[in-house]
C-alpha positions as CSV (number, residue, x, y, z in Angstrom):
1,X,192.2,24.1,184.2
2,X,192.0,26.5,186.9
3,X,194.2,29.5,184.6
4,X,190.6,30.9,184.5
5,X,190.0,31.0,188.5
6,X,193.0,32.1,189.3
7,X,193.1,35.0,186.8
8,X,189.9,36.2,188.3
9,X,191.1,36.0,191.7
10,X,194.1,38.5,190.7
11,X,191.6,40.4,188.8
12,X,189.9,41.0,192.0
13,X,192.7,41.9,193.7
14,X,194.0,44.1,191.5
15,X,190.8,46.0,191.7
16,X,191.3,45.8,195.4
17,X,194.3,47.6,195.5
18,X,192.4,50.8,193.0
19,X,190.0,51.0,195.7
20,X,189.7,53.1,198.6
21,X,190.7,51.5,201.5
22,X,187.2,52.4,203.6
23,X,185.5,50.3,201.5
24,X,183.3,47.3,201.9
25,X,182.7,44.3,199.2
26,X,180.2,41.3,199.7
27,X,182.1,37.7,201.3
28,X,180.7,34.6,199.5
29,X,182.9,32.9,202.2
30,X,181.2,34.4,204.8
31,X,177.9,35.7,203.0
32,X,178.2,39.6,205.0
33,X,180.2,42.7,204.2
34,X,183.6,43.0,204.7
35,X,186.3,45.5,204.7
36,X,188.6,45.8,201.8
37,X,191.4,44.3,203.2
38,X,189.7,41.4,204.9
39,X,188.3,40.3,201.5
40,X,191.9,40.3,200.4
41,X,192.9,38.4,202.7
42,X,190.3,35.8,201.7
43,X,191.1,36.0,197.7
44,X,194.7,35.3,198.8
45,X,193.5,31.9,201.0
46,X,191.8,31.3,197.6
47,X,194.7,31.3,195.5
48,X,196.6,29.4,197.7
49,X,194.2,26.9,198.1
50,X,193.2,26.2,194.2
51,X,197.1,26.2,193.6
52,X,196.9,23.1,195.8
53,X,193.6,21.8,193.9
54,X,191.2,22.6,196.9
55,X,188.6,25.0,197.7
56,X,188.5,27.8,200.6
57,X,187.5,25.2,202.9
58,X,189.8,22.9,202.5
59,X,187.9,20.1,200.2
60,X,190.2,18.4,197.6
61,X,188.3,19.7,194.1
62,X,189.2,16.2,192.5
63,X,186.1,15.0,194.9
64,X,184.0,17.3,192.9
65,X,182.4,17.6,189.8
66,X,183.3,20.9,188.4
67,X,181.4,22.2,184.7
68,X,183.6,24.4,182.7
């Protein structure tokens, strides 16, 4: 179910990594720019959270209702 999120996530990441590493990309977690880096840090929290079936913040995405 969540093949699709995560392949984004690594999609992002990958595209990270092409980048220069001066550069500055928009935070939905935080809603301001961010460096590069930073951001990846944050698509890696990501991951690891929907691995465990729970968003950025922590919330158990069964409590949700999620449309595909």
């Amino acid at each position: 179910m969540f093949d699709f999120y995560l392949e984004a996530i690594d999609a992002a990441l990958h595209k990270i990594e092409k980048s220069p590493k001066i550069g500055e990309a928009f935070s939905l977690r935080q809603f301001c720019p961010v460096f590069l880096e930073d951001l990846k840090d944050e698509l890696h929290l990501c991951r690891a959270m929907l691995e465990q079936k729970k968003l950025w913040d922590g919330m158990p995405i069964d409590s949700i209702q999620l449309s595909e």
